[in-house]
N, C-alpha and C positions, 0 to 999 in steps of 0.2 A: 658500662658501670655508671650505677645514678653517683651524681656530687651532693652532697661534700663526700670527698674521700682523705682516707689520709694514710700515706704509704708509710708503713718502717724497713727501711732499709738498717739490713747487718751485715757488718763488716769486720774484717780481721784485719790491722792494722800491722806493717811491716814492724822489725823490730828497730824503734826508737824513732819511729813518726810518732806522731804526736796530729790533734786536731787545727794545730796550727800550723801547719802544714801548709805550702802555699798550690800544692796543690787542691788539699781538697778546698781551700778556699774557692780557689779558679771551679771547681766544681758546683759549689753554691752556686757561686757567684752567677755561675752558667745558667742556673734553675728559676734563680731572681729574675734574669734576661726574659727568660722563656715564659714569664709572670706567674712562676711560684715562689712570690716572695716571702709566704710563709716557714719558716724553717727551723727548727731547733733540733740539737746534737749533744753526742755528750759521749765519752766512755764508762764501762763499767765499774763499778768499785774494785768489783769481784777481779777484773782481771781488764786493766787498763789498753791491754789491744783489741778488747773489744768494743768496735763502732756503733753507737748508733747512731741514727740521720730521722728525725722525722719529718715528712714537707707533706703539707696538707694545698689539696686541688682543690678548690672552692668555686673557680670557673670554667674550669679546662679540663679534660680530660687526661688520663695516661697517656692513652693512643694519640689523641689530636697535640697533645704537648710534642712528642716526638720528632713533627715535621718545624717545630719549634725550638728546638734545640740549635743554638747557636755556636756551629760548626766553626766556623772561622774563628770564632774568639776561645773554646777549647776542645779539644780531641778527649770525648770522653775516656775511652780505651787506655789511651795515653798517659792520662792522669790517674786512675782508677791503679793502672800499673804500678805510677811513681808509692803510692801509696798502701796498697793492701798486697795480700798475700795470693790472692784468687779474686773472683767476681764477687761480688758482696750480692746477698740475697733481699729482692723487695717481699714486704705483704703487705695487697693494697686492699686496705680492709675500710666499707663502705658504712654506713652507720645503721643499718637495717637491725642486728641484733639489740642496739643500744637506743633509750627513748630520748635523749638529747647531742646535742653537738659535742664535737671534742670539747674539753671544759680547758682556757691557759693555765688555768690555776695547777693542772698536772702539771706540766713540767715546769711551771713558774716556781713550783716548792724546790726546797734545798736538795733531794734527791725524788725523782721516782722510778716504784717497782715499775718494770715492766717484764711480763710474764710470757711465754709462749709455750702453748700448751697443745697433744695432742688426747684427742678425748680416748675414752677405752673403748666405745660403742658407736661407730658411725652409722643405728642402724637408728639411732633414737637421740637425734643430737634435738629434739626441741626437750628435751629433760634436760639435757648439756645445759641447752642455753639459761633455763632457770635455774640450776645450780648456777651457775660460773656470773648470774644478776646476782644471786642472793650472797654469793660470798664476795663480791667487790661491793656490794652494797653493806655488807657486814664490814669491809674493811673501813669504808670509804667515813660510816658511821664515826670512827673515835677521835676523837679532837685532834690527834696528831698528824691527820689524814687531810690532803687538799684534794678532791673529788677524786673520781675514776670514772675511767672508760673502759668497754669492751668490744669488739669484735671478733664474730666466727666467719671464717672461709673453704671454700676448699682451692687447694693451693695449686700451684703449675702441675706440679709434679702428682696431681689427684688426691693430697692427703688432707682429710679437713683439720681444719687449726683453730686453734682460739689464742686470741692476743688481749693483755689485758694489760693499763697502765692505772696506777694510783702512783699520786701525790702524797710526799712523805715529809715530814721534819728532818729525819735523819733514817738511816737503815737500822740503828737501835730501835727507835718506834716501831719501825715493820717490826722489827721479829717480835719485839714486845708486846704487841697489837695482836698479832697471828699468837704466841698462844695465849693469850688471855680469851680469842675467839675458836681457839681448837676446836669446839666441840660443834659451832658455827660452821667452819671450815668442812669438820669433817665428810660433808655430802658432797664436796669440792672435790677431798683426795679419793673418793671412793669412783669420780666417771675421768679422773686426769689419768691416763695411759704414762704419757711422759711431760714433766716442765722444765723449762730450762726459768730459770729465773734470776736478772738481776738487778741490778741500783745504781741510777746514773744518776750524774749531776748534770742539768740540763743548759745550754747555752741559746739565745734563739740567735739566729743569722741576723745581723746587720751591714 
């Protein structure tokens, strides 16, 4: 995988953990070690035991990170358990579809969409990819909007995906935003198969 990449990992949080949690701190914390000190997390509006984690590679790899993983100070398994309900799922999604760098200003805003999408047509995903620019680029456009990014992959399990984050004011502007661009969108919902879609408030790791 070419760098920069930037993984989102999802997770289902046990009931009444919370992100301060000292475990998954001890999990950062571990990621920081292993010098991905990039990091921001957040749960969802929509339904608060859902995790998200984003940590951007900028020098290191997935794979070469691994033998970097600082064992002695936490037992991923271990902690991963204290805290969620199953494994949490990564997508390490590289910046090839998108013509800039992750932007901070996305998750630096009060909340952002993040989107995960799978298309209807894996037989013609470079159509995908210009829809799924022109309607983050239609989002990204209204004043209440702090940039967006996108990436397409295809995932462990062989399914390709598209993951998509804009920077918001608030979840009222998205939806406010979305229909006032309906008609924008519309070539959006005509190649999304399925999106799971929601609104975090972003915190970064220190």
């Amino acid at each position: 995988m070419s760098l920069p990449l930037v993984e989102l990992i999802v997770g289902h949080l046990k009931e009444g953990v919370t992100t301060a949690h000292p475990s998954f701190k001890k999990l950062r914390d571990a990621c920081a070690l292993g010098g991905l000190t990039k990091q921001t997390y957040g749960v969802a509006v929509e339904n608060p035991r859902k995790l998200y984690w984003v940590i951007h590679y900028e020098t290191i790899t997935p794979k070469d990170f691994l033998s970097k993983w600082p064992s002695d100070f936490c037992d991923y398994a271990k902690e991963v358990g204290e805290i969620m309900t199953e494994e949490p799922v990564s997508y390490y999604l590289p910046r090839d579809s998108c013509d800039k760098l992750f932007p901070k200003a996305t998750t630096d805003a009060r909340v952002t969409e993040i989107a995960i999408v799978e298309p209807k047509n894996a037989d013609d995903l470079e159509y995908y990819k210009e829809v799924q620019r022109d309607a983050v680029d239609a989002q990204a456009a209204e004043s209440t909007a702090h940039e967006g990014w996108y990436s397409l992959i295809k995932t462990e399990k062989g399914v390709w995906t598209g993951v998509i984050f804009v920077g918001w004011d608030s979840a009222e502007a998205h939806n406010a935003a979305a229909a006032k661009n309906a008609a924008l969108l519309q070539p959006f919902h005509g190649v999304a198969a399925l999106v799971w879609l929601v609104h975090v408030s972003m915190t970064d790791h220190v």
